[in-house]
DRENDO-1510 file (C-alpha; in Angstrom, 1 decimal, always signed):
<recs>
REC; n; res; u; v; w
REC; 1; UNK; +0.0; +0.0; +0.0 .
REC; 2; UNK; +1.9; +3.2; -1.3 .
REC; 3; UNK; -0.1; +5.4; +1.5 .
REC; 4; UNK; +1.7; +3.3; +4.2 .
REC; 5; UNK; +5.0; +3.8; +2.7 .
REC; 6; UNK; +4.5; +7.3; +2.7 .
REC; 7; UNK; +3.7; +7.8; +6.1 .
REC; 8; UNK; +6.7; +5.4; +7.2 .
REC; 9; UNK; +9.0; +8.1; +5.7 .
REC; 10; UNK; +7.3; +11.0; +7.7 .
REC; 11; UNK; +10.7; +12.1; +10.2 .
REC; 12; UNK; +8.0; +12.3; +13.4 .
REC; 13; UNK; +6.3; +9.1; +12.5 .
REC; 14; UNK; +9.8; +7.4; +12.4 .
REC; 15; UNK; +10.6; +8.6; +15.8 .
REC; 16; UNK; +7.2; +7.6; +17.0 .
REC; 17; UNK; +8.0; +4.0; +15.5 .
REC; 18; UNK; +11.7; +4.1; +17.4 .
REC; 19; UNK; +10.1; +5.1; +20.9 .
REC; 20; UNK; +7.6; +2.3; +20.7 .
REC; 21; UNK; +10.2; +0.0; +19.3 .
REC; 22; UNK; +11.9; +0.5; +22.0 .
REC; 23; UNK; +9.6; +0.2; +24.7 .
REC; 24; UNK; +8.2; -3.0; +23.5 .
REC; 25; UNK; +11.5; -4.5; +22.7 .
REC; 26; UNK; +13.4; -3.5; +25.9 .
REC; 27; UNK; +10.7; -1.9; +28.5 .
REC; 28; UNK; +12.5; +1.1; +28.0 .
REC; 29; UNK; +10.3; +4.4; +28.2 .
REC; 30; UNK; +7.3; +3.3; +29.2 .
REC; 31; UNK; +5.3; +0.7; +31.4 .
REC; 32; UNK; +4.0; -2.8; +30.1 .
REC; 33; UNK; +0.4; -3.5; +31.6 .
REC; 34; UNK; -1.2; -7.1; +31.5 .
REC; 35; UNK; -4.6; -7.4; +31.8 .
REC; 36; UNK; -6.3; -9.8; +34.1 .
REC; 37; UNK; -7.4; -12.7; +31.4 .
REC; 38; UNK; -3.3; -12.2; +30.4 .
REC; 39; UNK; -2.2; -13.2; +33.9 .
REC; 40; UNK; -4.9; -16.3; +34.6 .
REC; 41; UNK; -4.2; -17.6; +30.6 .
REC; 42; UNK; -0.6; -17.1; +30.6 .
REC; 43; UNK; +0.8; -17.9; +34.4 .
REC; 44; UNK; +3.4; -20.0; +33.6 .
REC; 45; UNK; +4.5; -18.8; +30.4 .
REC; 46; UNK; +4.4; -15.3; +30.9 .
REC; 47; UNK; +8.1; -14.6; +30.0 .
REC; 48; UNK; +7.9; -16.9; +26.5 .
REC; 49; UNK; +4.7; -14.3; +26.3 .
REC; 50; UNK; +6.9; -11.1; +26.6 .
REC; 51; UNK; +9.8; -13.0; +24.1 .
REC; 52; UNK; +7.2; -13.2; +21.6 .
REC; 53; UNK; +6.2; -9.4; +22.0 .
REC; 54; UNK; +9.8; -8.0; +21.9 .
REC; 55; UNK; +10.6; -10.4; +19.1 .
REC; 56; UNK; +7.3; -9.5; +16.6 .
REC; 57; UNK; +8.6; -8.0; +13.4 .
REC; 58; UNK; +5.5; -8.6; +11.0 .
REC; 59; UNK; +4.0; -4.9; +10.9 .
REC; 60; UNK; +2.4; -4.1; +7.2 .
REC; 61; UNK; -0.5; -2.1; +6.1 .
REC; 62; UNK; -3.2; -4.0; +7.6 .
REC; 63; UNK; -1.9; -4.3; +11.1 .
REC; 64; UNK; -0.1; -1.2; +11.0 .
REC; 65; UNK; -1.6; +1.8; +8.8 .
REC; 66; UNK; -0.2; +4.6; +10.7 .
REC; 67; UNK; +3.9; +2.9; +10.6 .
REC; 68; UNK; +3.8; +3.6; +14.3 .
REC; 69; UNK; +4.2; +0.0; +15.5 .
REC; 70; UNK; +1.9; +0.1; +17.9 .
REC; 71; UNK; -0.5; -2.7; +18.1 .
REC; 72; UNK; +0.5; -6.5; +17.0 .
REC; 73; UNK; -0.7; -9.7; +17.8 .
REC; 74; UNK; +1.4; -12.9; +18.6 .
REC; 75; UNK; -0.3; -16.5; +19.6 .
REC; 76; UNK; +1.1; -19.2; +22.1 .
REC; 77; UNK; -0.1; -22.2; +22.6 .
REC; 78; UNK; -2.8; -21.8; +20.3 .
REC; 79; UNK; -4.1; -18.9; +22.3 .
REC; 80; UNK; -3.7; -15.4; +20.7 .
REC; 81; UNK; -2.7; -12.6; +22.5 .
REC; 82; UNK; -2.6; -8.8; +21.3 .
REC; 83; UNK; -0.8; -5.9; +22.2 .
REC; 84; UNK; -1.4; -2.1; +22.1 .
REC; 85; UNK; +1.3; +1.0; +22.9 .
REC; 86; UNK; -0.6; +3.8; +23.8 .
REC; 87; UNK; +0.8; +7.4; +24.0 .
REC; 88; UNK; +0.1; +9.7; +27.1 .
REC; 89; UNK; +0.7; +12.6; +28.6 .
REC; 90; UNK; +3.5; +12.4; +31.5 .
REC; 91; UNK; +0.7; +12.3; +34.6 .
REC; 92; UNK; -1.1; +9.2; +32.2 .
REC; 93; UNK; -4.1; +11.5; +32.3 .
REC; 94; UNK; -4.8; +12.5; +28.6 .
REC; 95; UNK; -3.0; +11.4; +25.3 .
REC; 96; UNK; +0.3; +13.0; +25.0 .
REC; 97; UNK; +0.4; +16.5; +23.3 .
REC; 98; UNK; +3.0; +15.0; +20.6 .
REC; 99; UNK; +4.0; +11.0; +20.9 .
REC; 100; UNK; +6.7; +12.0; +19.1 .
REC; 101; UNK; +8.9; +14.1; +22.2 .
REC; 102; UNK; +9.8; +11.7; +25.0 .
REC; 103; UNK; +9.6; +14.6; +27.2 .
REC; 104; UNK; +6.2; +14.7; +27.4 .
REC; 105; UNK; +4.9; +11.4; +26.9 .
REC; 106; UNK; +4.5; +8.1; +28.9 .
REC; 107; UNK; +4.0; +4.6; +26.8 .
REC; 108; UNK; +1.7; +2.1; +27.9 .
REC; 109; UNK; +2.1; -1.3; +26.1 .
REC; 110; UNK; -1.0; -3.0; +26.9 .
REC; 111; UNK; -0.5; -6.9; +26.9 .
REC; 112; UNK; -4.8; -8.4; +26.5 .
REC; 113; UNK; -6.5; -11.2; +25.1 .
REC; 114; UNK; -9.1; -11.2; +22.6 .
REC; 115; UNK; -11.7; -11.2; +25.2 .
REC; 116; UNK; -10.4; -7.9; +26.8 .
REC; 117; UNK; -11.0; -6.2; +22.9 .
</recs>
């Protein structure tokens, strides 16, 4: 999709891309949040959970239309799990004025099942 090559060129949405990157590949600038079906579904296997987050690679258009790498999905055991980054503002009260300065923004990589959709 040319559109989505477009936008992956935009200088702020790269940066965007490299701060979530980065959280979701090293915990880095953010938090990770599990929600409650993650933690009874996943007990025992919750750190071959987090490998298979930090090791997705398969954005493209239809999972990722923005280039922001921001949402994926990954499946273990035959269960599929999803996960969302979400951009705040530092005091996680409102989306952050621009996800793009590290300075005023707190990632949340939300780790949920398909239930919690």
């Amino acid at each position: 999709m040319a559109g989505h090559e477009d936008v992956t060129r935009d200088p702020r949405t790269r940066r965007i891309r490299e701060l979530n990157d980065r959280l979701r590949k090293t915990g880095i600038g953010g938090k990770y949040v599990l929600t409650r079906a993650v933690t009874v579904r996943a007990a025992g296997e919750l750190p071959e959970l987090l490998r298979l987050i930090r090791a997705f690679d398969d954005f493209r258009a239809g999972n990722d239309p923005w280039g922001e790498h921001d949402f994926g999905e990954v499946a273990l055991n035959g269960e599929r799990f999803f996960w969302k980054i979400d951009a705040y503002d530092i005091n996680l009260e409102f989306g952050s004025p621009d996800p793009a300065d590290e300075a005023v923004t707190q990632r949340v990589l939300t780790v949920m099942t398909a239930m919690d959709l």
